[in-house]
MMTF fields as JSON, N, C-alpha, C and O atoms, coordinates in Angstrom:
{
  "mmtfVersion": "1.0.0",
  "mmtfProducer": "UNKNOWN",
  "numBonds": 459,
  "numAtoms": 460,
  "numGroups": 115,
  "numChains": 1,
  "numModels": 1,
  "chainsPerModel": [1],
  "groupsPerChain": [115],
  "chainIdList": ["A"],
  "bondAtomList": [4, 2, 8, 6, 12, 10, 16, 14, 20, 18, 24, 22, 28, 26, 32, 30, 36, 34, 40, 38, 44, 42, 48, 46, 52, 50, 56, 54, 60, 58, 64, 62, 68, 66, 72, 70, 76, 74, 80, 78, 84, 82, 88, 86, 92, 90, 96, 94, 100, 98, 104, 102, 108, 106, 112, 110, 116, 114, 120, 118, 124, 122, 128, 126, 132, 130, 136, 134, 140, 138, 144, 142, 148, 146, 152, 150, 156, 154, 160, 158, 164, 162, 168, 166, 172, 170, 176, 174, 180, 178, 184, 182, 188, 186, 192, 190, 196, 194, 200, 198, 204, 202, 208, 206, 212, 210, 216, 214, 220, 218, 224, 222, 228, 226, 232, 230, 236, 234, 240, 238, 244, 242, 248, 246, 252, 250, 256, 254, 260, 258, 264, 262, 268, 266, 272, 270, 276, 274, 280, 278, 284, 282, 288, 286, 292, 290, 296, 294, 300, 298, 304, 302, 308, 306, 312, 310, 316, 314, 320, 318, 324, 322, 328, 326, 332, 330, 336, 334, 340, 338, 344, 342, 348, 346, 352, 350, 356, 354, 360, 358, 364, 362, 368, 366, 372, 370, 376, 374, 380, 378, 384, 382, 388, 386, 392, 390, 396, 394, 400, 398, 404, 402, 408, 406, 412, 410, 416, 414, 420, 418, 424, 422, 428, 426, 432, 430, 436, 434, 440, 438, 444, 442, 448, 446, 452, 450, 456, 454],
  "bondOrderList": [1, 1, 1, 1, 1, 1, 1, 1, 1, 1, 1, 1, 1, 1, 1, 1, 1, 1, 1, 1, 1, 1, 1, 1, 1, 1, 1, 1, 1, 1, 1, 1, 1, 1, 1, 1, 1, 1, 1, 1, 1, 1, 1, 1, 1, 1, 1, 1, 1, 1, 1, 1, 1, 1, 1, 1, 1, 1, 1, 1, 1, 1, 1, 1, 1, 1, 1, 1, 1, 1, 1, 1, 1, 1, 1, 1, 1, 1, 1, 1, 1, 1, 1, 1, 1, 1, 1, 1, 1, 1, 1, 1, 1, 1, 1, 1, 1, 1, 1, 1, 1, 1, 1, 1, 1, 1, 1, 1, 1, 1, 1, 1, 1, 1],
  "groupList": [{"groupName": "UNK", "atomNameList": ["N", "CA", "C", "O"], "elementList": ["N", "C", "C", "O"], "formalChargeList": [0, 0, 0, 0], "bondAtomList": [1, 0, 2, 1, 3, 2], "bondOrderList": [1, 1, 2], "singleLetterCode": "X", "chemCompType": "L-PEPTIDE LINKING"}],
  "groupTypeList": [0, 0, 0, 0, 0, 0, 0, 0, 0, 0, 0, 0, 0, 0, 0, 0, 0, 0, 0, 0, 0, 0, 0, 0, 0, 0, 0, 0, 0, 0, 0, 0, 0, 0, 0, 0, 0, 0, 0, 0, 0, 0, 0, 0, 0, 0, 0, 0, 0, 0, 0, 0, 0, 0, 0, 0, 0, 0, 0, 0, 0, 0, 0, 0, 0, 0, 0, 0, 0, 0, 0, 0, 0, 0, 0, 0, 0, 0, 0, 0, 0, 0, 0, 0, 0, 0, 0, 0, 0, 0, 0, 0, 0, 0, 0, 0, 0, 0, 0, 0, 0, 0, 0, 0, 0, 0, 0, 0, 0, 0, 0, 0, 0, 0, 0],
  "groupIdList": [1, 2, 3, 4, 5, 6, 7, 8, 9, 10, 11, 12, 13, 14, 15, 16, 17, 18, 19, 20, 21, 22, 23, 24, 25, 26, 27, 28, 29, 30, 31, 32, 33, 34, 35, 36, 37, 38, 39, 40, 41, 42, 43, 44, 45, 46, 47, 48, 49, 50, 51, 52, 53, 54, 55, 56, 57, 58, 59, 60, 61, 62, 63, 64, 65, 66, 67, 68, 69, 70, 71, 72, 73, 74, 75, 76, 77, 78, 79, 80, 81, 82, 83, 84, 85, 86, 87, 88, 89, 90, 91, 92, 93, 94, 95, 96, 97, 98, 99, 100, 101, 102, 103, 104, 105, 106, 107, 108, 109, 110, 111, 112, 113, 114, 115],
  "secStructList": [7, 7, 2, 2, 2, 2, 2, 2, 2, 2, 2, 2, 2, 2, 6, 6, 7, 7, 2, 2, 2, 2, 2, 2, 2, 2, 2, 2, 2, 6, 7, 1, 1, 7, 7, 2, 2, 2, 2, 2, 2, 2, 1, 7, 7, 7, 2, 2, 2, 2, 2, 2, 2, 2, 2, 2, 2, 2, 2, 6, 6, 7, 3, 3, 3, 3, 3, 3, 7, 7, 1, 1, 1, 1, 7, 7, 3, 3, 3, 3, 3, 3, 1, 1, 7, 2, 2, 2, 2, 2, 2, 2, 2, 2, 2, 2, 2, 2, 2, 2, 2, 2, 2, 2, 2, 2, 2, 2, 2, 2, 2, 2, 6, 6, 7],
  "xCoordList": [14.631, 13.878, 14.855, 16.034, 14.263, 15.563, 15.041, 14.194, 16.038, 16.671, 14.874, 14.541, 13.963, 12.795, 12.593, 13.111, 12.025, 10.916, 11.15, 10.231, 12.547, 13.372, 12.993, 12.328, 13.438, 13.347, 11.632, 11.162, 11.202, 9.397, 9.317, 9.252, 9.252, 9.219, 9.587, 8.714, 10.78, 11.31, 10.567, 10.413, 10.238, 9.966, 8.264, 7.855, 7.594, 6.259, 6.292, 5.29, 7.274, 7.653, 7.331, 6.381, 8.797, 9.028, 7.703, 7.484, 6.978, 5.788, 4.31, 3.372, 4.991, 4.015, 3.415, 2.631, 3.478, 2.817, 3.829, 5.043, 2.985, 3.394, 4.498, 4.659, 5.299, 6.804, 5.694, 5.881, 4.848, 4.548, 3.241, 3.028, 2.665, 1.905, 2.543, 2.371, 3.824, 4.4, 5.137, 5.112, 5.745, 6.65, 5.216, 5.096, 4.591, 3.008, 2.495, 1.969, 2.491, 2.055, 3.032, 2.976, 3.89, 4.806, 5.555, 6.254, 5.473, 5.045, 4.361, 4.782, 3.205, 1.741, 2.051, 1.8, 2.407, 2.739, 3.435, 2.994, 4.579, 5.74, 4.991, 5.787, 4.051, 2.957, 2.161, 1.486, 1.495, 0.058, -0.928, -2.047, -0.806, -1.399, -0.714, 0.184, -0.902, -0.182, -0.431, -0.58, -0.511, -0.602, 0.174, 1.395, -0.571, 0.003, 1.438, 2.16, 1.673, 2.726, 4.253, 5.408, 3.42, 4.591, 5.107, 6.197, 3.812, 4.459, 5.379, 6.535, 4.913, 5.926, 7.096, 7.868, 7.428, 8.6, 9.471, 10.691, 8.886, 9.76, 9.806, 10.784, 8.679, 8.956, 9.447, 9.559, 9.817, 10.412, 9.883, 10.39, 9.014, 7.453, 6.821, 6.579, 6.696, 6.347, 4.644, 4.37, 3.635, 2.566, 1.357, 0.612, 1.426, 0.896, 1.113, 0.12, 2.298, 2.268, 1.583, 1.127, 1.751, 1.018, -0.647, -1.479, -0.64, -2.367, -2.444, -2.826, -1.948, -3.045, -2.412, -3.118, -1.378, -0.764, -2.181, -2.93, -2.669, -3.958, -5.201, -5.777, -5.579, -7.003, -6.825, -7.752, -5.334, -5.516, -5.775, -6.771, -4.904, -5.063, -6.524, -7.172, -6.843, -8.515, -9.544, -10.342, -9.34, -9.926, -10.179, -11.255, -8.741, -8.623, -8.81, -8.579, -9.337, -9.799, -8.36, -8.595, -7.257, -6.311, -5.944, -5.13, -6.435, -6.38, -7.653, -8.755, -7.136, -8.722, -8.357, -7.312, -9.193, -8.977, -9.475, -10.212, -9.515, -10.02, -9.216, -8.023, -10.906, -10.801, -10.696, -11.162, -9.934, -9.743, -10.017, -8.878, -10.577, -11.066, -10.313, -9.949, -9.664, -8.575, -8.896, -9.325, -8.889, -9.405, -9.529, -8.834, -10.784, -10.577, -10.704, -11.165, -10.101, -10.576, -9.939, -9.062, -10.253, -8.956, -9.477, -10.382, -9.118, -9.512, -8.911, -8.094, -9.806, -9.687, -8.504, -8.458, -7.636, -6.136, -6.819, -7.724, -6.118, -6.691, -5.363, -4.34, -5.668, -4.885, -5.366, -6.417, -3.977, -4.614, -3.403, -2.539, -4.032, -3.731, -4.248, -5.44, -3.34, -3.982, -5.475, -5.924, -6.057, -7.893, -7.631, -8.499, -6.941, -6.72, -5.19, -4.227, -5.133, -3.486, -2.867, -3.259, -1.766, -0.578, -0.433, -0.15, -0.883, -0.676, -1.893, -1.775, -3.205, -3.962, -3.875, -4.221, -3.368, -3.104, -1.83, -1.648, -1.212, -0.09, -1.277, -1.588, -1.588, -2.686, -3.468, -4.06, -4.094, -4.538, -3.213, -3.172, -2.58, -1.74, -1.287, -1.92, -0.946, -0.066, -1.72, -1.437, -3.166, -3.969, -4.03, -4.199, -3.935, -3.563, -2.551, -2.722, -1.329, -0.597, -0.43, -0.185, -0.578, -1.342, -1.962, -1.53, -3.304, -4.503, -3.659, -3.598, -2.771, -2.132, -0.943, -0.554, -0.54, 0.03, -0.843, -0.431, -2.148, -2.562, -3.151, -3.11, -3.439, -3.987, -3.029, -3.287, -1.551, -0.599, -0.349, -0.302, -0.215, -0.501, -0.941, -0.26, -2.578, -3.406, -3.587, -4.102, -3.1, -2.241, -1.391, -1.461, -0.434, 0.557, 0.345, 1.044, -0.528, -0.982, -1.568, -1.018, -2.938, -3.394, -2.462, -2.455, -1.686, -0.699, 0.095, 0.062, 0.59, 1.03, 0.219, 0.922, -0.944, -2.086, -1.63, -1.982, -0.669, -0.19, 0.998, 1.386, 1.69, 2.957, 2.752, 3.54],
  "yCoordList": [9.074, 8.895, 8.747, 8.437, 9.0, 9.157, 7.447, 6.68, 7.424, 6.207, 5.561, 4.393, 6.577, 5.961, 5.558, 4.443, 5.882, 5.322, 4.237, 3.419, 3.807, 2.694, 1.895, 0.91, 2.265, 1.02, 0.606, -0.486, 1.526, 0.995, 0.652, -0.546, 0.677, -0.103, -1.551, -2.284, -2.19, -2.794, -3.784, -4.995, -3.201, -3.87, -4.449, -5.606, -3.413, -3.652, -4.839, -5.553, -5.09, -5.688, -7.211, -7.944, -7.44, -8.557, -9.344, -10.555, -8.334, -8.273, -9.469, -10.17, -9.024, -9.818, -8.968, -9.528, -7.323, -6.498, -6.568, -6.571, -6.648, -6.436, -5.38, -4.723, -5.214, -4.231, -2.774, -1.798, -2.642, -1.768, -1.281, -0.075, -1.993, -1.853, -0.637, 0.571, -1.848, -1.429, 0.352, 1.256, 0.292, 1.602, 2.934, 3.957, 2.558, 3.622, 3.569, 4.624, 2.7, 3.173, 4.378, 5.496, 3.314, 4.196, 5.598, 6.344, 5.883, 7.363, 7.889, 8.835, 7.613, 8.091, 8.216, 9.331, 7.51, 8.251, 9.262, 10.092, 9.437, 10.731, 11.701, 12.616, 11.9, 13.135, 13.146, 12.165, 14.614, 14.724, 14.62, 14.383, 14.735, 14.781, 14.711, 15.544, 13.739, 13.609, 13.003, 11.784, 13.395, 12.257, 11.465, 11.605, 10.228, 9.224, 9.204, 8.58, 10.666, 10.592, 10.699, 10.275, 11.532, 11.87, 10.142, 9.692, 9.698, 8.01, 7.67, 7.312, 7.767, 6.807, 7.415, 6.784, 8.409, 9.144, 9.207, 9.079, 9.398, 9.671, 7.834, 7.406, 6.999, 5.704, 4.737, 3.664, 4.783, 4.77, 3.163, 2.088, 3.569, 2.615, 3.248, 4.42, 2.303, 2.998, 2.813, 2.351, 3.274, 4.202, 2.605, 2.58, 1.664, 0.215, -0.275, -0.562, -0.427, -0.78, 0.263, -0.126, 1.481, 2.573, 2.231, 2.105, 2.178, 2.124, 1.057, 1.324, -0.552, -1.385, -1.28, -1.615, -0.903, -0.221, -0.058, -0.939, 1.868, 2.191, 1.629, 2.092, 1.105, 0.109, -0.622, -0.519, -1.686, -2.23, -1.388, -1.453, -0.654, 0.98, 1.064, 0.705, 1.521, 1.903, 0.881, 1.104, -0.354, -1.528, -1.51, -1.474, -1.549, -1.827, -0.788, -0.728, 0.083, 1.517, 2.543, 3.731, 2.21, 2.804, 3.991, 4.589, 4.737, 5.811, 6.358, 5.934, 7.77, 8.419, 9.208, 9.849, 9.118, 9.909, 11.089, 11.285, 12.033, 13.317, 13.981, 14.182, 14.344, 14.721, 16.323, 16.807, 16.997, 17.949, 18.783, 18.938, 19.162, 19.746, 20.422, 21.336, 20.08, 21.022, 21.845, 21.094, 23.124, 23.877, 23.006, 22.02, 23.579, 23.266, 21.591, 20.949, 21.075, 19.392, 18.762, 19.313, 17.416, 16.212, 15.596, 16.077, 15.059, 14.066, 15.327, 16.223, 14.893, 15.584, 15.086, 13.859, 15.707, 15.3, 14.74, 15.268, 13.553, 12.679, 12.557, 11.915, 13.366, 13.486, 12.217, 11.577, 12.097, 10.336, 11.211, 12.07, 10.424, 10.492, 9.605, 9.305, 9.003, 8.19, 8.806, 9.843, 7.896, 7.64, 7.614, 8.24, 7.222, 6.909, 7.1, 7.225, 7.1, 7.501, 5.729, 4.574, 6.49, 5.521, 3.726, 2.551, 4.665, 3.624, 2.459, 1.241, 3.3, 2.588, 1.275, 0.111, 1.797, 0.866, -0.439, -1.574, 0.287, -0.775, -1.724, -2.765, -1.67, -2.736, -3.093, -4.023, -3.067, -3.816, -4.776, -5.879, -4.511, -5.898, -6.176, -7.18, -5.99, -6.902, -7.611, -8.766, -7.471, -7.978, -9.262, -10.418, -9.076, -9.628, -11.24, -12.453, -10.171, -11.334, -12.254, -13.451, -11.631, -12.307, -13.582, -14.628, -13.691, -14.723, -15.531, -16.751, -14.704, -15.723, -16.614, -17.511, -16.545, -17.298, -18.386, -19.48, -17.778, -18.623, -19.681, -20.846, -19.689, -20.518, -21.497, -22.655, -20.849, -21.837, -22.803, -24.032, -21.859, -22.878, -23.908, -24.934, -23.859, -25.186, -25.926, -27.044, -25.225, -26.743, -27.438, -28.657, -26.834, -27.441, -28.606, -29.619, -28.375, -29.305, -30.1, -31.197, -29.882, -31.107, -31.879, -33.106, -31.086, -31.851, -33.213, -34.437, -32.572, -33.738, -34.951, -35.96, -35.152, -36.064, -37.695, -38.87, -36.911, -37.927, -38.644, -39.393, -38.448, -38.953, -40.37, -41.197],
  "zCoordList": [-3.25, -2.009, -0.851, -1.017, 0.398, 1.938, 2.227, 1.768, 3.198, 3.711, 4.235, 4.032, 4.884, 5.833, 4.772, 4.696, 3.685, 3.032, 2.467, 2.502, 1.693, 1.731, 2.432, 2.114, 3.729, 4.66, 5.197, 5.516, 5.152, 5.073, 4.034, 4.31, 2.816, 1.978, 1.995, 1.531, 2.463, 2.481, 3.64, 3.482, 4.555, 5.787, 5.094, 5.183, 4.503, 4.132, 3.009, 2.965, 2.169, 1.394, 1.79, 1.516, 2.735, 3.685, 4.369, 4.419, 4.826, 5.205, 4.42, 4.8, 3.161, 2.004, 1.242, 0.476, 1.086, 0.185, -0.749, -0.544, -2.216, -3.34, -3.256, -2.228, -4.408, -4.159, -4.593, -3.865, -5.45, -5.986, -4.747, -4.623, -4.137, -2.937, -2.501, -2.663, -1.523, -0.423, -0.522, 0.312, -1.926, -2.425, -2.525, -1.851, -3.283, -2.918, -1.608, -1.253, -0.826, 0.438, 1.254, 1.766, 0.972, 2.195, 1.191, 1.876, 0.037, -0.689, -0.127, 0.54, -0.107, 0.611, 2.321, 2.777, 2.999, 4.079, 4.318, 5.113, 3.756, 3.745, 2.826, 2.613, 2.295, 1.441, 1.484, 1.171, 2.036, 2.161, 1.258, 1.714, 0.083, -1.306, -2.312, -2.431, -3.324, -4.517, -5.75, -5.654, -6.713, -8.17, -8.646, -8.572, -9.375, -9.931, -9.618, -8.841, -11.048, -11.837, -10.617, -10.67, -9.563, -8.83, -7.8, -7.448, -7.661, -6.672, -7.92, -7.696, -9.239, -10.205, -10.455, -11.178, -10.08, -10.719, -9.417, -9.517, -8.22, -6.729, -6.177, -5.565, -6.499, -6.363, -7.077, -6.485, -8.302, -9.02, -9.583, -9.905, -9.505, -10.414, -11.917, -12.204, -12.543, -14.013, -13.437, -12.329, -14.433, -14.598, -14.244, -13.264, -15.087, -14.553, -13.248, -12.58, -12.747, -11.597, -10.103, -9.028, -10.579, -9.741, -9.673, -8.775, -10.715, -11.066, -9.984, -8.845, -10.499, -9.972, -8.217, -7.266, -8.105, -6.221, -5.948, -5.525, -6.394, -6.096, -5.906, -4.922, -6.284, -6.808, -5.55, -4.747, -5.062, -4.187, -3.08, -2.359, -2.987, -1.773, -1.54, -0.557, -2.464, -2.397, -1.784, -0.873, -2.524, -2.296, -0.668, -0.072, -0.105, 1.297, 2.293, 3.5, 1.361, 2.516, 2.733, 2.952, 2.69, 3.053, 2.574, 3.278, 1.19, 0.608, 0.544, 0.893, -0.164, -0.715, -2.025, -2.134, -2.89, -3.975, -4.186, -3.22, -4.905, -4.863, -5.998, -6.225, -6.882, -8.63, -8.141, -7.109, -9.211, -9.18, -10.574, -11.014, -11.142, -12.738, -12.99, -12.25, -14.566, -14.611, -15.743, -16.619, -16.164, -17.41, -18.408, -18.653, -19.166, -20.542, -20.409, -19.465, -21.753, -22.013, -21.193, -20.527, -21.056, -20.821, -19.364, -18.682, -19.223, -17.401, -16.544, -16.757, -15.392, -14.355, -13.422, -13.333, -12.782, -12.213, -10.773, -10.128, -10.5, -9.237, -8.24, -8.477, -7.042, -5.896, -5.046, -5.043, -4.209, -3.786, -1.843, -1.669, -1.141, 0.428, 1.31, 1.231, 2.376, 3.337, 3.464, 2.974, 4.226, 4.497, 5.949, 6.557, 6.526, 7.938, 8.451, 7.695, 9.946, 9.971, 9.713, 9.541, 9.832, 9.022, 10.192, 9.962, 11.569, 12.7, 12.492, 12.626, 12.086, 11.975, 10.842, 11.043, 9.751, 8.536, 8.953, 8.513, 9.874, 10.606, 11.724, 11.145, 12.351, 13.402, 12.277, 12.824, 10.716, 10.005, 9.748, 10.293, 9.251, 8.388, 9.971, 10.297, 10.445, 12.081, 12.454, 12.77, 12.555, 12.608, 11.361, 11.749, 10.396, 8.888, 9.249, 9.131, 9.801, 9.567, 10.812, 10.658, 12.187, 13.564, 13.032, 13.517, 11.727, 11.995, 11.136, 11.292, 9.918, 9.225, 9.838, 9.089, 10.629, 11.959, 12.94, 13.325, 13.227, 14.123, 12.473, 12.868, 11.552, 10.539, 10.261, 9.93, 10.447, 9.607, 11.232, 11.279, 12.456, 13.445, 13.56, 13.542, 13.748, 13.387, 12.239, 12.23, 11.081, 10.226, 10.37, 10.21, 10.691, 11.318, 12.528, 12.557, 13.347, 14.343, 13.6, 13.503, 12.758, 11.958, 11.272, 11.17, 10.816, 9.697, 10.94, 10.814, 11.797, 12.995, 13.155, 13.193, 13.252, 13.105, 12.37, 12.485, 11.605, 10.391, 10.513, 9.616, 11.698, 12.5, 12.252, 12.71]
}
């Protein structure tokens, strides 16, 4: 992987997203469409930690999935891509971590109470 995605990773990390979150997200930004296998092999995440990445992805709106039928037997191959642009998913967590600031704020003031 190049130096950006590293360092978004890293920053998303710091941030408070899980390592396996943060490394699938910011995969998913630098590619327009992609499977599993490829976040685990270019992110260098084994096949469990991808999965439950996704699920949270999904959970939070930030991806989209899309089955694709592939001949003959076997599961259908699941392409995964942002849901929204990348800026937008940035003003969620900076919204995220904004309230988690003003929360630890006014504990902090209550906690003073006790002087």
């Amino acid at each position: 992987m190049d130096e950006k995605f590293n360092e978004l990773s890293e920053i998303l990390i710091q941030l408070g997203l899980p390592k396996n979150v943060a490394k699938t997200l910011a995969y998913l930004k630098y590619h327009d469409e992609t499977m599993a296998v490829d976040i685990e092999f270019n992110a260098g995440l084994r096949q469990p930690e991808v999965s439950v990445a996704i699920q949270y992805l999904l959970k939070k709106g930030w991806i989209k999935r899309k089955n694709i039928k592939k001949e003959g037997k076997g599961r259908p191959v699941r392409l995964y891509r942002l849901a929204k642009p990348f800026e937008e998913i940035i003003k969620e967590i900076e919204n995220e971590k904004k309230d988690n600031i003003t929360k630890i704020e006014m504990l902090v003031d209550k906690l003073k109470q006790f002087y």
